[in-house]
MITI-62594 format. One record per residue (C-alpha): x, y, z. Coordinates in steps of 0.05 Angstrom, whole numbers, padded with zeros to 5 digits, always signed. Layout:
<nodes>
XYZ
...
</nodes>
This chain:
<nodes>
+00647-00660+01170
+00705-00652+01216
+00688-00696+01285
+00688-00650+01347
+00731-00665+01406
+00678-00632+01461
+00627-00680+01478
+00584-00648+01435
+00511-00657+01467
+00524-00620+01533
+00570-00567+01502
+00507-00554+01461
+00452-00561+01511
+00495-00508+01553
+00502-00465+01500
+00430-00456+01484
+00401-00454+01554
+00436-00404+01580
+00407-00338+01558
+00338-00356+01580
+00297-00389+01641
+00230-00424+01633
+00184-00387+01661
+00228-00318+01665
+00211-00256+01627
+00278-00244+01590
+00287-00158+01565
+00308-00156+01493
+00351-00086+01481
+00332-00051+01406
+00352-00083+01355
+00405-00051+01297
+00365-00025+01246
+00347-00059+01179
+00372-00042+01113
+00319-00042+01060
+00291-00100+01033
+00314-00138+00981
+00258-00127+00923
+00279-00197+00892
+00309-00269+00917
+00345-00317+00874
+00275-00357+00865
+00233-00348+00809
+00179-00378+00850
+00188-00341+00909
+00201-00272+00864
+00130-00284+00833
+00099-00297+00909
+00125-00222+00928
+00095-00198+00867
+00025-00229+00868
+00017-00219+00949
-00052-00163+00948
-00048-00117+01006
-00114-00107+01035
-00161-00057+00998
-00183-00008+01053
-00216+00061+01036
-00183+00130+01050
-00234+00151+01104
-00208+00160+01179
-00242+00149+01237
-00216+00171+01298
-00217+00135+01362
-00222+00192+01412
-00294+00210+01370
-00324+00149+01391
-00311+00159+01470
-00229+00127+01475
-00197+00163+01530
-00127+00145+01520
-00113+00157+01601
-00087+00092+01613
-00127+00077+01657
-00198+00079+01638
-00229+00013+01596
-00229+00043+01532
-00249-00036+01500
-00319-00008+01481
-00303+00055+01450
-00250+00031+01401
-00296-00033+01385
-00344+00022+01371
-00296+00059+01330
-00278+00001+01289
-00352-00018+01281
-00368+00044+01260
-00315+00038+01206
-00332-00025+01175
-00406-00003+01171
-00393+00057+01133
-00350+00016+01084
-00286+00017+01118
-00227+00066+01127
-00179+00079+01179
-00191+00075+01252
-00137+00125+01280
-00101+00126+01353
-00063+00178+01366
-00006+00164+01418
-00023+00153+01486
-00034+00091+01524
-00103+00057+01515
-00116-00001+01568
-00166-00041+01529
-00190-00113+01536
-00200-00156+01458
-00206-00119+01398
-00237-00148+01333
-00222-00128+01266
-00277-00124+01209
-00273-00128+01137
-00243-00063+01098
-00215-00035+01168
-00143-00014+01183
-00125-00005+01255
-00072+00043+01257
-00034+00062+01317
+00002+00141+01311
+00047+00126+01362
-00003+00092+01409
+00010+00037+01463
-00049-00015+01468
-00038-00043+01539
-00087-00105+01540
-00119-00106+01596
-00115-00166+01666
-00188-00166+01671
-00198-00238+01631
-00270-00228+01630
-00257-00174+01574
-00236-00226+01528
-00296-00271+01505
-00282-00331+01486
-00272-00347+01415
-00257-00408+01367
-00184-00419+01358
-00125-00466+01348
-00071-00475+01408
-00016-00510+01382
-00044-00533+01325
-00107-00561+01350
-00174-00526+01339
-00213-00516+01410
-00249-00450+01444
-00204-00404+01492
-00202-00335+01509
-00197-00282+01451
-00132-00269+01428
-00115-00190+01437
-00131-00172+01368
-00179-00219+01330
-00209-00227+01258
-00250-00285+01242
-00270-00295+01168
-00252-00222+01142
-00231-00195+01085
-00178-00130+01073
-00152-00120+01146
-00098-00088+01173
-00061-00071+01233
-00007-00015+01222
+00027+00043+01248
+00091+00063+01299
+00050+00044+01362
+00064-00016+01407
+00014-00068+01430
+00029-00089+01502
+00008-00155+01528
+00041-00165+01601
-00017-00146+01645
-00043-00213+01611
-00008-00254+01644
-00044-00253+01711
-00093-00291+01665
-00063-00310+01606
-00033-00374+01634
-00033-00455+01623
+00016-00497+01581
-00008-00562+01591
-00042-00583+01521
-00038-00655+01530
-00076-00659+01600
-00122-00616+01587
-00136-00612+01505
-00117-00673+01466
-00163-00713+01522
-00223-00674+01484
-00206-00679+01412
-00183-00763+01425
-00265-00770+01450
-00286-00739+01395
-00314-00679+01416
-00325-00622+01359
-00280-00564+01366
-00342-00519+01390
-00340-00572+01452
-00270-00563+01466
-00275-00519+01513
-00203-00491+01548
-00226-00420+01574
-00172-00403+01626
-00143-00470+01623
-00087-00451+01566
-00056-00385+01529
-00084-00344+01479
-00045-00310+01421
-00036-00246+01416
-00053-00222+01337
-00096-00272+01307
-00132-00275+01247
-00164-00334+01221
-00191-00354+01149
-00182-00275+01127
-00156-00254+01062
-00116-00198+01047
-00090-00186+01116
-00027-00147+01134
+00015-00121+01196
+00060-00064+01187
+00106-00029+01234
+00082-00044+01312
+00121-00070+01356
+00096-00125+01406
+00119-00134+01482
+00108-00176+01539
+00071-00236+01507
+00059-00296+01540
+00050-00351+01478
+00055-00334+01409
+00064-00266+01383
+00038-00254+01315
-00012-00328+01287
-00050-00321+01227
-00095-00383+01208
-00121-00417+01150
-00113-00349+01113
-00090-00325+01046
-00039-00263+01023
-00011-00240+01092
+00038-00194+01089
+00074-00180+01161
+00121-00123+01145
+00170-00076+01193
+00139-00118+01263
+00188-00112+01322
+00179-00162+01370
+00207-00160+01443
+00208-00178+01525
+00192-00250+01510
+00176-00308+01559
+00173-00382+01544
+00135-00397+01478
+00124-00333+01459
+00145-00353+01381
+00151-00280+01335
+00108-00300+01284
+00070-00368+01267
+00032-00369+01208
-00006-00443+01204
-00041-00471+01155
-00041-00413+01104
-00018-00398+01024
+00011-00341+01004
+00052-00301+01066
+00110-00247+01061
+00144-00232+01125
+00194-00182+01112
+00245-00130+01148
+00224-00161+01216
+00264-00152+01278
+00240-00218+01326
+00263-00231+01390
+00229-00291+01420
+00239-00336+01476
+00222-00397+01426
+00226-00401+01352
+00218-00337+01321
+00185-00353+01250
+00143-00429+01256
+00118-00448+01200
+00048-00497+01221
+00004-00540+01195
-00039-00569+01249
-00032-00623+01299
-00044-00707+01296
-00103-00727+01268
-00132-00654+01281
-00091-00624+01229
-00099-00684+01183
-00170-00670+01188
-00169-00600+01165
-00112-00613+01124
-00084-00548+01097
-00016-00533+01086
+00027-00478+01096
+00051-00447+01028
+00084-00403+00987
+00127-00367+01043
+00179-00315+01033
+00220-00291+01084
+00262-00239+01064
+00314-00189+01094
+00287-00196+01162
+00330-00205+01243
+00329-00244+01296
+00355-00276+01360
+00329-00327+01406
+00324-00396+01440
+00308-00443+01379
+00298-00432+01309
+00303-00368+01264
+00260-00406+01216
+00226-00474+01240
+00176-00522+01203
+00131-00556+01258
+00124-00595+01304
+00055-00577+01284
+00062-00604+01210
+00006-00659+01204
-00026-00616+01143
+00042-00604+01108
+00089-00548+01088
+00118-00523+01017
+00152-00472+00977
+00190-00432+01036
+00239-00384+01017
+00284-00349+01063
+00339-00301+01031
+00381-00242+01063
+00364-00263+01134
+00408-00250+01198
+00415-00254+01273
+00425-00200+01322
+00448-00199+01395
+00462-00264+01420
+00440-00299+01347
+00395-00359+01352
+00397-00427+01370
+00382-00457+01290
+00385-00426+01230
+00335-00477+01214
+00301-00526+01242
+00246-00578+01216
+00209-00619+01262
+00156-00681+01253
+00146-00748+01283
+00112-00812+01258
+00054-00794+01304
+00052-00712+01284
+00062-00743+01212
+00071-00690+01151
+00118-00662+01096
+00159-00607+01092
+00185-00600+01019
+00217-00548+00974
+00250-00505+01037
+00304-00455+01013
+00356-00416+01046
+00403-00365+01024
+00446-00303+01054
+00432-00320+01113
+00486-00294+01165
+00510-00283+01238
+00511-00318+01300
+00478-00395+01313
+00492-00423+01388
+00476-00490+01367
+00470-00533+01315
+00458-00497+01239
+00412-00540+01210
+00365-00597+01245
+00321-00634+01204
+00293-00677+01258
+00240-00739+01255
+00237-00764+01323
+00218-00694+01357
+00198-00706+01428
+00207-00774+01425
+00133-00784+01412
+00119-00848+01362
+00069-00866+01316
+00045-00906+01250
+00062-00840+01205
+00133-00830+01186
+00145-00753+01164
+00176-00742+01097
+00232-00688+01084
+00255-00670+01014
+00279-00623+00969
+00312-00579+01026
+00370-00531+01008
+00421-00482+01045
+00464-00444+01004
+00509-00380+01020
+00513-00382+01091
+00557-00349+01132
+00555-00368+01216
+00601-00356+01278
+00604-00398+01333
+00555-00459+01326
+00556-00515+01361
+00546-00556+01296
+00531-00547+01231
+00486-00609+01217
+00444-00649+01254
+00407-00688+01200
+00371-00748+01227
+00313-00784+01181
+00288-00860+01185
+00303-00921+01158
+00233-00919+01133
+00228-00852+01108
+00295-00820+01092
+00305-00751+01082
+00314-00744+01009
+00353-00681+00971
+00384-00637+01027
+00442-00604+00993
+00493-00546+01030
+00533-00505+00991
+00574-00446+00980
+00579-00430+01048
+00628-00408+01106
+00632-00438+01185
+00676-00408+01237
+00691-00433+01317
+00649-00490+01303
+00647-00528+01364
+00628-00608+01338
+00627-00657+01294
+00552-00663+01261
+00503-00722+01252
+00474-00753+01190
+00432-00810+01184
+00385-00847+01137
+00395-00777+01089
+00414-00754+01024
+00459-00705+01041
+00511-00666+00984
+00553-00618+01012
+00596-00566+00955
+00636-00504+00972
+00628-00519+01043
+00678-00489+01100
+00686-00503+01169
+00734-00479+01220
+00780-00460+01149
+00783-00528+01124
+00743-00551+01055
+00690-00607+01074
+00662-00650+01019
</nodes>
């Protein structure tokens, strides 16, 4: 690649910092609307993925959330009445539990087996009051402890779904919904060797937002999320999601669009993300805590979906102790002020991990830093388990104004094997890229108008 004659590291660093302030809430205007969907990708594997994904199996019946006591005011709790309603539901067999659209201020809601939580036009506006979130076992950041509910919860169900044209509201949380600091606090608990149902961080760190862990079947459609203060949209250890139409907006620090960790089989399509960290991270658990469970995230498509944000439009990691395979991305693009990666995989030797069989086409638009990073020394943190990287490939890309277009850095003792770029266009690149200790083949490759081989 052509060398760059800005010194490229704080040209870059500017670049991407700008837009957004740790610790700021940052307004994202509506996004351009989406064309349809592409019903097919140029992968046979990921083509059969989009055809096998079930959507959950949820009766006809509705039940309506004003019949069980909601008031819709916004300003009474209506937490108990729309638990009721979605009790209700799942006892009867399941069915639709219905919000019409006005504002319901509402503390946790969890989702049961065969229930669809659809909102007509509804805002849920969660509620400041932390004590009307129970805690719950989770994972934060890839580590399994017990924290505050997430906003809307499943926990070993089967056929759920959250739908509809409403919007689900989370900044009153953040009088609550605070603490960042995983390593003081977290990793202390899991190094002594206390059991998850011991780790105990209840107002000490975030909780997610949507969360649904070990379910099958699961899918969100349509809603639109706002004013989260970690990640948006996490589904765990689960099997055929399907996270179609979601809009995500008013992001703060860490508030990734959609994290699914640790699962097989997920279709995230016609999304509009606007984060104020990565928008789709793929995860796989953390350190020895994710080698324990060890589960890998698989079988991902990504397909005809928008974004723009701080980091990466799709990332693998940090969190990749358990592994990550088969991702497909195809007819992707940016938005606004585009997005700091295209892609971006992450490990260390003390996070550990694969990422193999990543794929990338059609993807276009706007990348403020570098295109591709394929990193194995994230956060400088070291360790006795190099990451391995194969098999990962870019192809019909066409970006404006990146910093770089490679940053492609593996080790001596583990070198990133098979990354191939090709067929694929550059303009008002800014610098020269990095390669090291990589197998790297470039064909059909422009930058700023000039071939590169």
């Amino acid at each position: 690649m052509p060398s760059g004659m800005l010194g490229r590291r704080d040209v870059l660093r500017a670049v991407l910092l700008a837009p957004a302030i740790p610790g700021c809430w940052r307004s994202i205007s509506a996004p351009p609307a989406l064309p349809a969907a592409p019903l097919s990708t140029p992968w046979p594997h990921a083509n059969a993925i989009l055809e096998r994904i079930a959507r959950p199996r949820i009766p006809t019946t509705t039940f309506h959330a004003t019949s069980f006591g909601a008031r819709g005011d916004g300003r009474t709790d209506d937490t108990d009445a729309l638990q009721s309603a979605i009790d209700a539901c799942h006892a009867r067999g399941g069915g639709r539990v219905l919000l019409p659209a006005a504002t319901f201020r509402t503390g946790a809601l969890r989702l049961k087996s065969r229930v669809e939580l659809r909102l007509d036009g509804a805002t849920l506006r969660f509620s400041d009051d932390p004590e009307r979130f129970p805690p719950v076992r989770t994972r934060y950041e890839g580590l399994e402890c017990v924290n505050r509910s997430p906003m809307i919860h499943a926990d070993g169900e089967t056929d759920i779904a959250l739908t509809g044209t409403g919007t689900l509201d989370a900044s009153a949380t953040a009088r609550w919904n605070r603490g960042s600091d995983r390593a003081g606090i977290l990793e202390p608990l899991v190094a002594s060797g206390a059991s998850p149902e011991r780790r105990v961080v209840v107002d000490r760190l975030r909780t997610s937002t949507v969360e649904m862990i070990r379910c099958a079947r699961v899918l969100v459609e349509g809603v639109t999320l706002t004013g989260a203060p970690f990640w948006q949209i996490h589904p765990t250890l689960c099997t055929d999601v399907m996270v179609d139409g979601v809009t995500t907006r008013d992001s703060g620090p860490n508030s990734d669009g959609c994290n699914p960790e640790s699962c097989d089989g997920v279709v995230i399509r016609r999304c509009s993300f606007a984060s104020g960290d990565d928008n789709i991270a793929l995860k796989s658990g953390r350190d020895e805590d994710g080698r324990r469970i060890a589960v890998p995230c698989r079988n991902v498509v990504i397909v005809g979906c928008q974004a723009e944000g701080r980091f990466g439009f799709v990332a693998c990691g940090s969190e990749q102790s358990g592994g990550i395979e088969n991702v497909y991305a195809f007819a992707n693009r940016t938005f606004g002020g585009g997005v700091g990666h295209a892609l971006w995989i992450k490990s260390n030797p003390r996070r550990g991990g694969f990422t193999r069989n990543v794929n990338m086409s059609g993807f276009t638009g706007r990348v403020r830093d570098t295109v591709a990073v394929l990193t194995m020394s994230y956060d400088r943190q070291s360790g006795s388990l190099p990451p391995a990287f194969e098999r990962i490939r870019l192809d019909d890309l066409a970006v404006e104004a990146a910093g770089a277009v490679l940053e492609v850095e593996g080790r001596a003792d583990s070198p990133i094997r098979e990354f191939a770029l090709s067929d694929s266009t550059f303009t008002d690149v800014a610098a020269g890229d990095q390669v090291r200790h990589a197998q790297v083949s470039l064909r059909g490759v422009m930058v700023n108008g000039r071939p590169v081989r």
